[in-house]
Structures are given as C-alpha cells and as structure tokens.
C-alpha positions as CSV (number, residue, x, y, z in Angstrom):
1,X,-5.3,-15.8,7.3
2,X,-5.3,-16.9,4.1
3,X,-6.8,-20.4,4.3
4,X,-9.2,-18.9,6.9
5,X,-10.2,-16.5,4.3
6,X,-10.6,-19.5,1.6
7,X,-12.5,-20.7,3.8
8,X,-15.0,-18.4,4.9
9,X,-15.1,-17.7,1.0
10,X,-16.3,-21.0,0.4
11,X,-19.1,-21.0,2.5
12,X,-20.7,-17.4,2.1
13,X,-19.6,-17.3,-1.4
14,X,-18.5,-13.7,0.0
15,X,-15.3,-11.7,-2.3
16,X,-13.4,-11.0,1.2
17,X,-11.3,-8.4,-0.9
18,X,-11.7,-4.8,-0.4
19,X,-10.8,-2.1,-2.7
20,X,-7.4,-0.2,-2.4
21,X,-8.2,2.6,-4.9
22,X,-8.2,5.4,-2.7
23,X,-5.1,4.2,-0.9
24,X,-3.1,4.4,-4.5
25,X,-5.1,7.8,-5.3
26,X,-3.3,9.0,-2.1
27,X,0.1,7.8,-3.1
28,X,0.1,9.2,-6.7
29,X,-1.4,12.7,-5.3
30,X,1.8,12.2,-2.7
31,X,4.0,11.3,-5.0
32,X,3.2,14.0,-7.7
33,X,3.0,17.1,-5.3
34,X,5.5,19.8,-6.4
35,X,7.4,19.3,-3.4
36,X,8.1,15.6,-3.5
37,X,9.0,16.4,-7.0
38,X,11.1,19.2,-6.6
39,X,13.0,17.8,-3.1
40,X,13.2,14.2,-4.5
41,X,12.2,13.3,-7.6
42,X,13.1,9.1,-6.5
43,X,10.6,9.5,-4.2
44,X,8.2,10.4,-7.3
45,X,9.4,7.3,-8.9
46,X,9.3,4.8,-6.1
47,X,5.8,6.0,-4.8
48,X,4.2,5.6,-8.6
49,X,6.1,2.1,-8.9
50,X,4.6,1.2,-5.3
51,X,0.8,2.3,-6.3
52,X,1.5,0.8,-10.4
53,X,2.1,-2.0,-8.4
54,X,-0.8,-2.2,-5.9
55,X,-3.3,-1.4,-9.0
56,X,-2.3,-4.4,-10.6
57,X,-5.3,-6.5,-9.3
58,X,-7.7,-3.6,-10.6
59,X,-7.4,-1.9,-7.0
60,X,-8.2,-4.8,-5.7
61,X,-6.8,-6.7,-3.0
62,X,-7.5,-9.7,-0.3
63,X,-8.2,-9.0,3.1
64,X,-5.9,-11.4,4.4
65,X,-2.9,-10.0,1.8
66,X,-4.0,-6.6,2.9
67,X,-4.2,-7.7,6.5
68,X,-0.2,-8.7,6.3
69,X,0.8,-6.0,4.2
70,X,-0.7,-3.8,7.3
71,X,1.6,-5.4,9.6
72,X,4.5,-5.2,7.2
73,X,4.5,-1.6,6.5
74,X,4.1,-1.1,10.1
75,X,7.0,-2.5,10.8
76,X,9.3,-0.9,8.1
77,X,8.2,2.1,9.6
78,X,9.4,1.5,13.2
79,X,12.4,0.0,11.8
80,X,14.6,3.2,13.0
81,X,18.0,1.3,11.3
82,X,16.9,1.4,7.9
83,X,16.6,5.0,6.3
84,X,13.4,6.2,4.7
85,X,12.8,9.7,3.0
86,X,9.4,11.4,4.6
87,X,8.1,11.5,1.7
88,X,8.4,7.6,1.3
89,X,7.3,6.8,4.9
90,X,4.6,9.5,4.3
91,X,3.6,7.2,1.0
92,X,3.5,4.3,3.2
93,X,1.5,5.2,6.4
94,X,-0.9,6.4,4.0
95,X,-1.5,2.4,3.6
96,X,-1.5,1.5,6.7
C-alpha cells in the first residue's frame, strides 16, 4: 500500500492522507465521559495516550497507514483470548 500510495502521489501530486480529527474527538469525548472515569479511570488514561498519539501528525494520517491500522484494530477486536475493557474496545471500533 504504501509504495502504491508513493506512487500515485507522485503522479497526481495528490496528499493521499485524510484527516483523523474526528476519530480522536470521539476517543477523548469516550474517554472523558463520567462513566469511563468513574468505572475505570486506565481506560481514561490509555484512550487519551491512544488519541495524543494519533494527533501527533496534526490529525493527520496516510491512507495506506490508516488503511493497515483498519485491519489491525479489527483484528485486536476479534481476538477473544486477549482481554479488553468495553470502554477500550469501545475507543477502538470507534477507529475502525
């Protein structure tokens, strides 16, 4: 994906990023709800770290990073031997 998007880059001269800022919105409104807070305040701190992260590019992000984050996340969540809070896999499907 990623050479494909270089690629394509190079001969549109088209940013093939798109903006994540709504998805990080979502996850600090998630992650500073009164209930996330109040039933798990990790969850707070893990959800901020995740969308701190995620705005690091200026909300920013490639298609083709975006593209395999997708397909990672969806994975984690059908992962049924590795235990995830709701609130977390609530934080994350809102990325997907």
């Amino acid at each position: 994906m990623e050479k494909i998007g270089q690629e394509i880059n190079r001969l549109t001269g088209q940013d093939l990023s798109i903006d994540i800022s709504s998805s990080t919105a979502k996850l600090r409104q998630l992650a500073n709800s009164d209930i996330v807070q109040m039933l798990d305040p990790a969850d707070t701190k893990a959800l901020l770290g995740l969308a701190d992260r995620l705005d690091a590019n200026g909300g920013r992000m490639k298609l083709s990073i975006a593209e395999e984050m997708n397909q990672w996340l969806n994975s984690v969540l059908k992962d049924t031997t590795v235990p995830k809070s709701e609130a977390y896999k609530r934080g994350l499907m809102s990325l997907v």
